[in-house]
C-alpha positions in Angstrom: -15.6 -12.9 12.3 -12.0 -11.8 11.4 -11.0 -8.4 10.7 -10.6 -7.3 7.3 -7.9 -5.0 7.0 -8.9 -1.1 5.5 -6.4 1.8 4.9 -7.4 5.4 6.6 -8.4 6.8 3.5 -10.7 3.6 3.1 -12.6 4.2 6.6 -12.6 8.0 6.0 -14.5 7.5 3.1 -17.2 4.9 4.8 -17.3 7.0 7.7 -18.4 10.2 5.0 -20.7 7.8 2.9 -22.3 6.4 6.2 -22.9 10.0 7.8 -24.1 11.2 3.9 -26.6 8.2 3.8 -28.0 8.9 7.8 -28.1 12.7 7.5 -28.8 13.8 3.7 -30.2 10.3 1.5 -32.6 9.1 4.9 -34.4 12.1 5.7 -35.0 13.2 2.3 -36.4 9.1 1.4 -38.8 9.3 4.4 -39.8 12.8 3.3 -40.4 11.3 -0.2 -42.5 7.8 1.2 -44.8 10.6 3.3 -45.5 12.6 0.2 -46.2 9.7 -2.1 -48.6 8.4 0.9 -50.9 11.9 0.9 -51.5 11.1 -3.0 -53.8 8.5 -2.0 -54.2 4.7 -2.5 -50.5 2.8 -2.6 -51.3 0.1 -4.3 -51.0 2.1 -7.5 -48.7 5.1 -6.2 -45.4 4.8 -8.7 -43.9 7.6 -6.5 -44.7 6.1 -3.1 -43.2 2.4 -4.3 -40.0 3.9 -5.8 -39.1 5.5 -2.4 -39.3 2.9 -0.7 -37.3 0.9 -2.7 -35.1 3.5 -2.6 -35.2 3.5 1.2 -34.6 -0.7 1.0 -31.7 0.2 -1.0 -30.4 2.9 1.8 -30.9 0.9 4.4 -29.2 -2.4 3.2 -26.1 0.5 2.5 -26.2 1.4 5.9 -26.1 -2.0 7.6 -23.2 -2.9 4.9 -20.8 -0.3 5.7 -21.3 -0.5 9.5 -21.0 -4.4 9.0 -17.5 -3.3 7.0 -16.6 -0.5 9.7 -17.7 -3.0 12.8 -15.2 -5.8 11.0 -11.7 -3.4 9.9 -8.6 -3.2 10.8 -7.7 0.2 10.3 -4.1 0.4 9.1 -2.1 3.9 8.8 1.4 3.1 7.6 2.0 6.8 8.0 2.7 6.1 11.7 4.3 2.7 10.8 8.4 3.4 10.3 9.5 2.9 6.8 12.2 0.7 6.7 11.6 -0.7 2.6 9.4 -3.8 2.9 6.4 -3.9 1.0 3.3 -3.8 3.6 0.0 -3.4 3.6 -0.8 0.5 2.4 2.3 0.8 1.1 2.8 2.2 -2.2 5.4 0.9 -4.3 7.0 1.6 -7.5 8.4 -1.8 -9.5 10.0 -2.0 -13.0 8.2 -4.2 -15.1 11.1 -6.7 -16.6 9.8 -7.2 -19.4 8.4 -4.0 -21.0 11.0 -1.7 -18.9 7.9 0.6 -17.7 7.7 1.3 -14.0 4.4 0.4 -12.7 3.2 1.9 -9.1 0.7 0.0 -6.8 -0.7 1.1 -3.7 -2.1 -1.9 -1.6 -5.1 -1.6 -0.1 -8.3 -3.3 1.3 -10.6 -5.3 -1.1 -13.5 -2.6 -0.9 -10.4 0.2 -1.7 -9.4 -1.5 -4.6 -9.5 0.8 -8.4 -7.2 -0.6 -10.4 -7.9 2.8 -12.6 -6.2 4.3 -9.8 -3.3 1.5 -9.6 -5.3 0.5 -6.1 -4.8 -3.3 -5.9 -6.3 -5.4 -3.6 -4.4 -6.8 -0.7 -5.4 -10.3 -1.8 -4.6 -9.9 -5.4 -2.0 -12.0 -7.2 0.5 -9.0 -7.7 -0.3 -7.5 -3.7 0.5 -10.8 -2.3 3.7 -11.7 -4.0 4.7 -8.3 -3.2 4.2 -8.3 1.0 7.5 -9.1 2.7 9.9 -8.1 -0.2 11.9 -5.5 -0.6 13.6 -2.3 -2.4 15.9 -3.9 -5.1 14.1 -7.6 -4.6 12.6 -9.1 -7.6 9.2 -10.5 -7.9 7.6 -13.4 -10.1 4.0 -13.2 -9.8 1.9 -15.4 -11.9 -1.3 -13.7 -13.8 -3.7 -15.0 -16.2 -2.0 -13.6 -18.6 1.3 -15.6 -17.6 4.5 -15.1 -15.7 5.4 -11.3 -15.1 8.7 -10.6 -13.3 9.1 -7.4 -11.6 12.0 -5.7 -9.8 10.8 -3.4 -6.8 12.3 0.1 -6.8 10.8 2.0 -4.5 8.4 1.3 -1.6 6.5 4.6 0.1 4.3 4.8 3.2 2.0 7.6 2.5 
């Protein structure tokens, strides 16, 4: 399998859900499933069949994000020297041509990705034609919604 590529921030947070899930939900589901069991006959125990789906739903969690953390490619462009070319985990700042509204994008893994939070995904349609260019390059990137042009102003590695 090839490695997916994840920003700091992005494995900080798995790392905190993981240890959340192992030390906090786990304990407290298997505290649950032997409560529900002293109540008597399963078959009809509401309590005792919702924890352990509950506990399915944990687990499958678990084995997900150590699948995720197992497969990335932890990228800190902090330590990476900035030298204005669009990478991955950069942040950068581009004037939409059309409207005249400066748009800012920070690139990041697929499970990162909130465009809410202008986080785009590294495989996205405006991440990719970004990569490789440039402060002061422009960009054509082609969206459902047509041709946008952009002109890249400033690129930041924080």
């Amino acid at each position: 399998m090839s490695l997916v590529p994840m920003t700091e921030q992005g494995a900080v947070a798995l790392r905190e859900e993981l240890e959340h899930l192992k030390t906090v939900l786990r304990p407290r589901i298997v505290a649950d499933i032997a409560l529900a069991r002293e109540h008597g006959d399963l078959k009809e125990n509401a309590e005792y069949h919702a924890a352990r789906e509950e506990q399915g739903f944990c687990e499958g969690r678990i084995s997900e994000i150590d699948g995720k953390l197992s497969n990335a490619q932890v990228i800190d462009v902090t330590k990476i020297p900035n030298h204005g070319r669009v990478i991955f985990g950069s942040t950068v700042t581009a004037l939409d041509v059309e409207t005249d509204k400066e748009v800012k994008y920070h690139i990041v893994g697929e499970d990162e990705a909130d465009i809410k939070q202008n986080r785009i995904s590294v495989s996205s349609p405006i991440a990719r034609a970004f990569i490789g260019k440039s402060i002061d390059d422009e960009v054509q990137v082609h969206t459902p919604g047509g041709l946008k042009e952009f002109e890249i102003v400033t690129v930041d590695y924080i």
